[in-house]
N, C-alpha and C positions, 0 to 999 in steps of 0.2 A: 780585516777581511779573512786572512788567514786563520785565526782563532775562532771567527763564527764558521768556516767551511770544516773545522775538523771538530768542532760540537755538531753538526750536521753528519759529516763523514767518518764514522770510530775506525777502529782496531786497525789493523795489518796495511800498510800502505799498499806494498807489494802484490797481497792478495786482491783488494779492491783494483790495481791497476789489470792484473791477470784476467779477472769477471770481468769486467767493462772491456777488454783485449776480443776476449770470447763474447761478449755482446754486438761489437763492433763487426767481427769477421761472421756471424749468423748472421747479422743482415744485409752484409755483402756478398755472402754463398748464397740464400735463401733468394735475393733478387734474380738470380738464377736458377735454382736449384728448384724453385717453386714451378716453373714452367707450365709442367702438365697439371697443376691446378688451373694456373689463369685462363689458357685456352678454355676450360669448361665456364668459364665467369664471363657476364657481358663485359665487366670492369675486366681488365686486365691485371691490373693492380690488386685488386680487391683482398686476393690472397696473402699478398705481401707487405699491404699495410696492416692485416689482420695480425702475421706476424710479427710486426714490429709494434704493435699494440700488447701483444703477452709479453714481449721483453718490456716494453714500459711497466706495464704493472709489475711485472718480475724485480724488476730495478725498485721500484713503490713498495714493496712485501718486505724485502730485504733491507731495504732504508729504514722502515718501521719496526722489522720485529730487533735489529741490531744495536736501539735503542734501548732496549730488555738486559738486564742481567738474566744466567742462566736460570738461577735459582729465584728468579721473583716468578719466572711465567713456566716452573716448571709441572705447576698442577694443572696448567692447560695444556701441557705436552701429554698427562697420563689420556688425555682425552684421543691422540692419536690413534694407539692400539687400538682399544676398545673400539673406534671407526673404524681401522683397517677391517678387523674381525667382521663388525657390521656389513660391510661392504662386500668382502670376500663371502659371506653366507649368502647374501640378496642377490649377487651380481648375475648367477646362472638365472636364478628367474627373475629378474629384471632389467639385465643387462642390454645395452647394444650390440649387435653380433656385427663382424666384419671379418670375412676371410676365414668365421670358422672360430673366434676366438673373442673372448667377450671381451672389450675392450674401455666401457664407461659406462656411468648408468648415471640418468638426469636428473637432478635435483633443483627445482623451478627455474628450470632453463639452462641448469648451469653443469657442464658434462663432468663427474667425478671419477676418474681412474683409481682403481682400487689397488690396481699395481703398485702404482707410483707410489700411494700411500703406505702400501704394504714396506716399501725399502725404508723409509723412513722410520715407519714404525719400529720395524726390526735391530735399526743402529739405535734407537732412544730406552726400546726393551733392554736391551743388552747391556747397552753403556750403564745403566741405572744398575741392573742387577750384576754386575762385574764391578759395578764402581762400591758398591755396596759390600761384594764377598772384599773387596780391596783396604776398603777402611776397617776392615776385620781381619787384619791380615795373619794375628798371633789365632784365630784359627783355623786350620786346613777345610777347606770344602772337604764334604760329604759325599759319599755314593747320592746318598738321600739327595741333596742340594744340587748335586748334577744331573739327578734323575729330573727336576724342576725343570731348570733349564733345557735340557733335551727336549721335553715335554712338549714346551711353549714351542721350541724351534719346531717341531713336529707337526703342529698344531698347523701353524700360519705355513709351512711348505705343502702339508696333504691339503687344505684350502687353497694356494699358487699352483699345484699342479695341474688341478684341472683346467686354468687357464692360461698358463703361459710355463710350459718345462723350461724354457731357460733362464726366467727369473727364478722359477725356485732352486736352479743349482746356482746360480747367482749368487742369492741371499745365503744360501747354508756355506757356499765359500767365505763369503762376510764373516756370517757367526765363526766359524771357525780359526778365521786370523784376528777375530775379537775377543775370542777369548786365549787364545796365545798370547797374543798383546796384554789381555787382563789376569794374566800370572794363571791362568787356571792348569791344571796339572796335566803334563803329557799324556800320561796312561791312561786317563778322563779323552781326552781327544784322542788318541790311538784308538782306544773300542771305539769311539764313535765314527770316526772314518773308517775305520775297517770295518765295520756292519754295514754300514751304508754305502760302502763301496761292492759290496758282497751282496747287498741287497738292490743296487742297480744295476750291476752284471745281470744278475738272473731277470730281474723286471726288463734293461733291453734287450737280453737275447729272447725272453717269454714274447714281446713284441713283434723281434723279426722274425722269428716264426712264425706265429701269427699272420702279421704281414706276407710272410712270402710263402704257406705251405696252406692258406686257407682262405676261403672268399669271406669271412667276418670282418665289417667294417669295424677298424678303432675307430671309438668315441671320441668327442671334441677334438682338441688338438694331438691327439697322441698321433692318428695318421700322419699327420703333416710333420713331426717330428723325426718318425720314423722313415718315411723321405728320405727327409735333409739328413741325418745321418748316414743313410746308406747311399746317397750322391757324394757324400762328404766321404765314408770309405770307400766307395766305388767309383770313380768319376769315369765319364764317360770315354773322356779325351786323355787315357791312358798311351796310346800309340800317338806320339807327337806328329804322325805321318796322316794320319786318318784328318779326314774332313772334321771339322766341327758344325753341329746339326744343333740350330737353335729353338728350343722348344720352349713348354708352357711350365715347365719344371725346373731350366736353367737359364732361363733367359734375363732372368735378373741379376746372378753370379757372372756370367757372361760377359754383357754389357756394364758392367761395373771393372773386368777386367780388361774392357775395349777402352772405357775411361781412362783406367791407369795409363794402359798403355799409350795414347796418345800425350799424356804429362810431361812427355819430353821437349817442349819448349812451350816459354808462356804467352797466354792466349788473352786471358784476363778474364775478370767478370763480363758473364753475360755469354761468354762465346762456346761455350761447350755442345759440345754435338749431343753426347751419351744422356744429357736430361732430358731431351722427351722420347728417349727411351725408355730411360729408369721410370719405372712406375713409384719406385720408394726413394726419386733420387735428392725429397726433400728431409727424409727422417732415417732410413735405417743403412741407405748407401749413399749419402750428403759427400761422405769423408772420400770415393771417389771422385767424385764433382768436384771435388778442393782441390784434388792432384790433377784431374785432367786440365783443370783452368791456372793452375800456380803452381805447377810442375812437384818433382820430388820436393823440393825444398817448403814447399806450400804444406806438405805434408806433415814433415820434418817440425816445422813450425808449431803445429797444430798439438804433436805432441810433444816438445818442451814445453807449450801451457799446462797442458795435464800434470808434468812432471814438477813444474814452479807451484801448483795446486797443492801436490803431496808436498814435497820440501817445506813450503808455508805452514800448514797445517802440523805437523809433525813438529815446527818450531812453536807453534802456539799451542799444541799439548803439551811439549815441555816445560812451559811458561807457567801451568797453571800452578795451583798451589796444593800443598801436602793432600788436603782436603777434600778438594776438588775432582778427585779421579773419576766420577762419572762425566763433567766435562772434557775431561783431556780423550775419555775414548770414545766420546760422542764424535769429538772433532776428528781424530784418527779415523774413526770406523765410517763419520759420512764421506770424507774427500775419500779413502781406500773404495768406498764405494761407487764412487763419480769415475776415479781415475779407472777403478775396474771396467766399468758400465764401456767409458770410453774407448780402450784398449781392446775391448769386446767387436765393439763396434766397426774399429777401423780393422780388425783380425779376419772377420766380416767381408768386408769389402775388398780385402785380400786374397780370397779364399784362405786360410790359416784359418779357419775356424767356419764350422758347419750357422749357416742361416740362423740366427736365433730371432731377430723383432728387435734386439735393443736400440734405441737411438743415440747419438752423441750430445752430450748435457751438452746444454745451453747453447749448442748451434744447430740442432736439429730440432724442424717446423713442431710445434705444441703446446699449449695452453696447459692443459694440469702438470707434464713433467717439468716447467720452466719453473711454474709457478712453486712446484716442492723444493725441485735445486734451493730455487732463490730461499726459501723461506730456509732451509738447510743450512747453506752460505750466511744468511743472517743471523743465526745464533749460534755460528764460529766466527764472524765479525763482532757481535757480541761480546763473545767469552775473550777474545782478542784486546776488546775496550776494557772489559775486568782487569786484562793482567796487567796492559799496562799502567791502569790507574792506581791497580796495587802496589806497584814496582817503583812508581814517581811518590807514592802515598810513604813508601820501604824509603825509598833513597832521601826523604826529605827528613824523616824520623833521625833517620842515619846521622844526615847532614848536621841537625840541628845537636843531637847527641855528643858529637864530635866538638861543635864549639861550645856549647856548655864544658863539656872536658878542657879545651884550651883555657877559657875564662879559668877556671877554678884552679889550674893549675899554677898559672902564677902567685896566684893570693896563695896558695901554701908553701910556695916555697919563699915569697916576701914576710911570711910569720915564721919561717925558718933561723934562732939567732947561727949570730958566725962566732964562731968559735975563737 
């Protein structure tokens, strides 16, 4: 039984226990956290078995693709990109709009976030082309070669901007610790941060300007960004003395901080006051609904998974083999991304960090970004089943090596005469 469940279940014990940990706790936040869906539902329910229907298939994606070596399904990963791109080009004029921001666009019936795709696409871009200057290591990257790479980053951020400014500093933080990670040359990343650090200063002070010295509305989400930054350096309730005055602008940071605050002793699922207040308290403010209902410690919890996430991961890029170096920063660069995404999230619901949209992987309510995780998580469970097969494939070679050498060694020294 045990032999037919781990041909069933591969790679990293620990890491599947952590996914199924975070599966578990999503649909025991989300039975609450969901609230103000199911009032709008004649089912009650309806909401929450929905979500617990994208973690089953979530779990079903990741079962199947972790069956895969990297390198057998890796010409249907170039297919990724090439979609993101697609997607990112159609999305303004075909998209769904919600809130201002184009959020998925339907493909017979079936809703595809170009976001989600886009963060994936960006860790399998990079890992390939880093893993590639890597196996070339006798020689140095190029201006030429790095002009390449900037290129493409360039590319897929000026398409994420116009839909979502905090994935696309997101993802260029990614690129940035992925190619640090893939030996690429300081001075290569120094110009590149520094221009681009020098070319956001001026694009958001050109903004708040804009914003506050003239009646032109920013286009798509820039308004809404330039907002939340200047609540975030401005806040209202600078004098701890002054009233707090809840409006249509704060009211969600707010009561995300009324959440926390009530986290001082536990309550459990289900009891929380701040979800039907939280209008986002199933996707981008979830992580206070965990602390109001399972106190600090709930919290606390939540991210030692993220941090067992990175540690796991970081142990199976090491694992990999001489060769293999687009695997090992595939696996590095998606959990660095997941743990980011996370630590975003919950910075978020802290105030420590201005509003951005990010959700918390795989316990925040959604169908395409579970669904990418999963497929993400599946081919670093994957690459996980490679190394160990490698490694038992190594240690038996070894083994049998070793006693061949014992055998032979006797018979030479019994044809040894004595003197």
């Amino acid at each position: 039984m045990k032999e037919l469940f781990r041909k069933i279940v591969k790679g990293d014990v620990q890491l599947w226990a952590t996914i199924l940990t975070l599966f578990i706790v999503s649909g025991i936040v989300m039975f609450s956290a969901i609230s103000s869906s199911a009032h709008r539902n004649t089912d009650y329910l309806a909401p929450f078995w929905g979500h617990i229907r994208h973690l089953g298939f979530g779990l079903f994606v990741m079962l199947v693709v972790h069956q895969f070596t990297y390198r057998n399904i890796r010409w249907l990963l170039y297919l990724i990109p090439l979609l993101s791109l697609v997607m990112l080009i159609v999305a303004p004029f075909m998209g769904n709009d919600v809130n201002g921001a184009v959020r998925s666009i339907k493909v017979m019936g079936f809703e595809i976030q170009s976001i989600e795709l886009t963060k994936l696409a960006i860790v399998f871009v990079f890992a390939e082309i880093l893993g590639l200057h890597n196996n070339h290591a006798n020689k140095p990257m190029s201006w030429k070669t790095f002009g390449y790479i900037t290129g493409i980053l360039a590319v897929f951020c000026g398409l994420v901007f116009t839909q979502n400014i905090s994935t696309m500093v997101m993802i260029f933080g990614l690129a940035v610790l992925m190619m640090y990670i893939g030996n690429v040359p300081l001075k290569y990343i120094g110009t590149l941060c520094g221009s681009t650090l020098a070319i956001g200063i001026i694009a958001i002070g050109t903004l708040l300007l804009i914003s506050n010295y003239s009646d032109t509305k920013l286009p798509g989400r820039m308004g809404t960004a330039v907002k939340r930054i200047e609540r975030f350096i401005n806040p209202e309730d600078k004098d701890p003395n002054a009233p707090i005055v809840i409006n249509d602008e704060n009211r969600q940071i707010i009561n995300s901080k009324i959440a926390i605050a009530n986290g001082i002793r536990f309550v459990g699922p289900g009891n929380s006051v701040q979800r039907d207040y939280l209008s986002l308290a199933f996707s981008d403010f979830v992580y206070a609904i965990i602390i109001e209902e399972y106190t600090i410690a709930g919290g606390i919890f939540i991210i030692l998974l993220y941090i067992i996430i990175l540690a796991r991961a970081g142990k199976i890029a090491r694992r990999c083999a001489a060769n293999e170096t687009s695997e090992s920063l595939f696996v590095i660069g998606f959990s660095i991304l997941i743990v980011m995404q996370a630590f975003i999230n919950m910075a978020v619901s802290c105030e420590l960090f201005p509003v951005t949209g990010q959700t918390l992987p795989l316990i925040s309510r959604g169908g395409m970004s579970i669904l990418i995780t999963c497929f993400g998580f599946g081919l670093i469970l994957g690459i996980s089943a490679q190394n160990e097969e490698r490694m038992a494939l190594e240690q038996q070679q070894a083994a049998e090596a070793a006693a061949t050498e014992e055998q032979e060694t006797p018979t030479e020294n019994a044809a040894t005469p004595i003197q």
